[in-house]
C-alpha positions in Angstrom: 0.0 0.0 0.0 0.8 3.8 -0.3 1.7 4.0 -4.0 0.4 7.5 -5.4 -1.6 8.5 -8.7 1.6 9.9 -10.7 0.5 13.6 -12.2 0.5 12.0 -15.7 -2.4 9.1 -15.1 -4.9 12.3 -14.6 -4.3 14.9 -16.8 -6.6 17.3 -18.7 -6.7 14.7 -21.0 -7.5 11.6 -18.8 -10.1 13.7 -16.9 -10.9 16.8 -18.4 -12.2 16.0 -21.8 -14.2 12.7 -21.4 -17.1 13.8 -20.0 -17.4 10.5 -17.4 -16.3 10.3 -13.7 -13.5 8.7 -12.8 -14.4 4.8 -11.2 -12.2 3.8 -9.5 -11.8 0.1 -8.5 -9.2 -2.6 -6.9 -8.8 -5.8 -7.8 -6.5 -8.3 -4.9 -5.9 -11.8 -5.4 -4.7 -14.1 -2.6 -1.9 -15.8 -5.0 -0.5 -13.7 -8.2 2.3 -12.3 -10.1 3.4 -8.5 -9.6 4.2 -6.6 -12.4 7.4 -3.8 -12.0 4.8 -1.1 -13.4 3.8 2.2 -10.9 0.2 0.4 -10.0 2.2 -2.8 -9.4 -0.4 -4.5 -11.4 -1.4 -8.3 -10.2 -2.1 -11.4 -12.5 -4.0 -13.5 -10.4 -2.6 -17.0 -10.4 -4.4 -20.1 -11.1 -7.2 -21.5 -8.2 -6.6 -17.9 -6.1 -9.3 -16.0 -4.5 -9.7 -12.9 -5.6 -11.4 -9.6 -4.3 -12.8 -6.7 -6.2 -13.9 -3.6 -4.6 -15.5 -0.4 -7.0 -15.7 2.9 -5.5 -18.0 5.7 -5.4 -17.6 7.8 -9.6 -15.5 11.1 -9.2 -17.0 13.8 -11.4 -14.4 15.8 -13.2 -15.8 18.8 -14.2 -14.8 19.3 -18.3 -13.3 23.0 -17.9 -11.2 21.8 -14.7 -8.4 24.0 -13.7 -5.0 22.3 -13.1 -5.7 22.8 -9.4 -9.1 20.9 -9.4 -7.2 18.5 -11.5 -4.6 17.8 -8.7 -7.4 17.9 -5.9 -9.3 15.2 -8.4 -6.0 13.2 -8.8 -5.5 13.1 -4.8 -9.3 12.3 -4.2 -8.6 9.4 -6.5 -5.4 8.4 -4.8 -6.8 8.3 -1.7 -10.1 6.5 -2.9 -7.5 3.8 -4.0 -5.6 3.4 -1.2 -9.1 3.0 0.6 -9.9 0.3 -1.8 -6.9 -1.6 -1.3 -7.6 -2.2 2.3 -11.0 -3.3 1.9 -9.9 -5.6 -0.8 -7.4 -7.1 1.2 -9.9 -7.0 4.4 -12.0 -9.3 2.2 -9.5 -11.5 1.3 -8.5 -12.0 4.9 -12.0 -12.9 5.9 -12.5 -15.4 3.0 -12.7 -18.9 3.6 -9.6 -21.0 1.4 -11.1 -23.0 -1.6 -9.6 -26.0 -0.9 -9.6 -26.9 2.6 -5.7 -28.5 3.5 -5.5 -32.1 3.5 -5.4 -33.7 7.3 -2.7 -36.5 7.0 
């Protein structure tokens, strides 16, 4: 946890010029592979559980200053972050698929 939005990922032309709000969502598997990109993004493996978690839409207003653009960026950041522990709250409640063997 605590990876930040980089200033590129919601620019004018990410957010400004769509017309949609911004949904953000999380996605956490119990078994996966991590990618080396800034979101650290996870390929579930084979037979995991997996969590996904959609937020509330953040409207973007189309004639958004660069300062309502950073505020947007940061509500999105944190709105992820708050995600990712719900997501992994789940996964910590959830029950394993296949019970281990007694030998």
């Amino acid at each position: 946890m605590g990876r930040a939005v980089p200033p590129g990922r919601c620019s004018r032309v990410s957010y400004g010029t769509t017309g949609f709000p911004v949904v953000p969502f999380h996605l956490e598997a119990s078994k996966y592979w991590a990618l080396g990109s800034w979101d650290r993004t996870q390929i579930p493996k084979p037979f995991s559980t997996v969590a996904l978690v959609v937020g509330a839409p953040i409207e973007v207003p189309a004639d958004a200053t660069d300062a309502t653009i950073e505020a947007k960026r940061f509500q999105v950041e944190e709105a992820l972050l708050a995600l990712e522990r719900r997501t992994a709250a789940l996964l910590a409640q959830a029950p394993p698929l296949i019970p281990d063997s007694q030998s």
